[in-house]
C-alpha positions as CSV (number, residue, x, y, z in Angstrom):
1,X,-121.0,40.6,136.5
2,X,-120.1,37.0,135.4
3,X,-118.8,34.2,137.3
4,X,-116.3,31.4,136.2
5,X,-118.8,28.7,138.5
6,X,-118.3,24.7,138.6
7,X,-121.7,23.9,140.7
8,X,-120.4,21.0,142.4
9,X,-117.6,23.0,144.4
10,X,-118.6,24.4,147.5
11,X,-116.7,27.4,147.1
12,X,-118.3,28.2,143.6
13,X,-121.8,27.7,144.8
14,X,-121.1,29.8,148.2
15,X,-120.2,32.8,146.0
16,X,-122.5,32.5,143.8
17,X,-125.0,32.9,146.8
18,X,-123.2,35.5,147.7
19,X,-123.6,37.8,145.1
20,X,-127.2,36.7,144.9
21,X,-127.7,38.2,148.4
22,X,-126.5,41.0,147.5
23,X,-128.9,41.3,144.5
24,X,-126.5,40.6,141.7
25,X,-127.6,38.3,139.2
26,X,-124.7,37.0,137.0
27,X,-123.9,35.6,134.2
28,X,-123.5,32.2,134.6
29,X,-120.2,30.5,132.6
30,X,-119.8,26.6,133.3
31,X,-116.1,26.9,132.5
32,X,-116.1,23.2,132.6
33,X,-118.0,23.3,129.9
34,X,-117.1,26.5,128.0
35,X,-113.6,27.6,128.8
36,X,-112.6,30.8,128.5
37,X,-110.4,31.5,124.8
38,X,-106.7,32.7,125.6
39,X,-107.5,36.3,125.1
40,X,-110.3,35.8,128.0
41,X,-108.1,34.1,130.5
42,X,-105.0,36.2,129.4
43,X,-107.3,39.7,130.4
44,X,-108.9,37.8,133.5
45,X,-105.0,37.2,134.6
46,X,-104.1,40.7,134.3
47,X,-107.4,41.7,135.9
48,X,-106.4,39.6,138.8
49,X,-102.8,40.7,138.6
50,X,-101.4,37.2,138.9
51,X,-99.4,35.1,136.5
52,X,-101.4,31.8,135.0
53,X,-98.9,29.8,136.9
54,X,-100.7,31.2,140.3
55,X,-104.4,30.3,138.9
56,X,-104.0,26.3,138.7
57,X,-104.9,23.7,140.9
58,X,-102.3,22.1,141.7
59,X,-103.9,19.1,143.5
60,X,-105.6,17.8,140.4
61,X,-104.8,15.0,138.2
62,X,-104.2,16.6,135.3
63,X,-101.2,18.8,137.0
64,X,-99.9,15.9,138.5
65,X,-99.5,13.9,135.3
66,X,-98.0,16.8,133.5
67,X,-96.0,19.2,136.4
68,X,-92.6,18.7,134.8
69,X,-94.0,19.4,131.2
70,X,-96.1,22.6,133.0
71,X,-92.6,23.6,134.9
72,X,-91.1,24.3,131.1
73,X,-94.3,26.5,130.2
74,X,-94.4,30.2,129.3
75,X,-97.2,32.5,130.2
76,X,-99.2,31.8,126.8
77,X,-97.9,28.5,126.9
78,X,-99.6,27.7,130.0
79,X,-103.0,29.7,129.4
80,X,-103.2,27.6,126.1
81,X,-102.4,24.4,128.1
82,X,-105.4,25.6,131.2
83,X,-107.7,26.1,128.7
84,X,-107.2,22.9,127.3
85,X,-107.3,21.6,131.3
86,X,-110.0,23.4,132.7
87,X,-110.3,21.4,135.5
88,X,-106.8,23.1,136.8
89,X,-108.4,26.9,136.4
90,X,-109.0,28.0,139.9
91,X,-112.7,28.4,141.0
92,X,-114.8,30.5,141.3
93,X,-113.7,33.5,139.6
94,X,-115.8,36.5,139.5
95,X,-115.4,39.4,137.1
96,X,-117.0,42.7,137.9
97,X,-116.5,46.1,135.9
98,X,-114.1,47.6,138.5
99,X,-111.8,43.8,138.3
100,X,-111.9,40.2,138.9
101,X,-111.3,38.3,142.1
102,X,-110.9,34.6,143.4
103,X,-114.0,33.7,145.3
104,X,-111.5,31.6,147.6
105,X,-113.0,32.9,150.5
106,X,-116.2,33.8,148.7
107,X,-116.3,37.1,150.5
108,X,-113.5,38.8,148.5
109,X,-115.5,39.1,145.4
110,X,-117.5,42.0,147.7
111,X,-114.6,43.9,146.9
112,X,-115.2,44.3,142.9
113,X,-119.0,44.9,143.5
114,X,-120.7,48.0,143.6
């Protein structure tokens, strides 16, 4: 189990105490700090089953200044562009062996845990 985690979300830090209830220790990823590659975030789309278009934040800066340039992008297009932005990757996002989920609310991460 691993989660996508920026501590100074609320969100991020009330799943991560969430799956630490429920015993599971995981692997931390700052993704501030280490973004995922495009062949990470391209499998962490699928396992969510959305387009990379779905998984940005569209309230932060770095959308804003750039939303007509990201309305022109492809799918790889905009998975190179998030990685490059990771402050537009939605938060937290836990991956599990059985998937990956959206800790947005926190509580539907329990479904990919066993």
């Amino acid at each position: 189990t691993l989660i996508y985690h920026h501590p100074r979300c609320s969100k991020s830090r009330q799943t991560l105490a969430l799956l630490q209830e429920k015993g599971i220790t995981p692997e931390i990823i700052e993704y501030l700090n280490t973004p995922p590659d495009a062949p990470t975030l391209s499998n962490i789309l699928q396992q969510l089953g959305l387009e990379a278009r779905v998984l940005i934040r569209t309230g932060e800066d770095e959308y804003k200044n750039q939303k007509d340039a990201v309305a022109e992008m492809n799918e790889a297009q905009l998975v190179a562009w998030m990685i490059e932005n990771p402050k537009v990757i939605e938060r937290p996002i836990v991956v599990t062996a059985i998937g990956a989920r959206i800790g947005r609310p926190p509580e539907s991460v329990l479904e990919i845990i066993d």
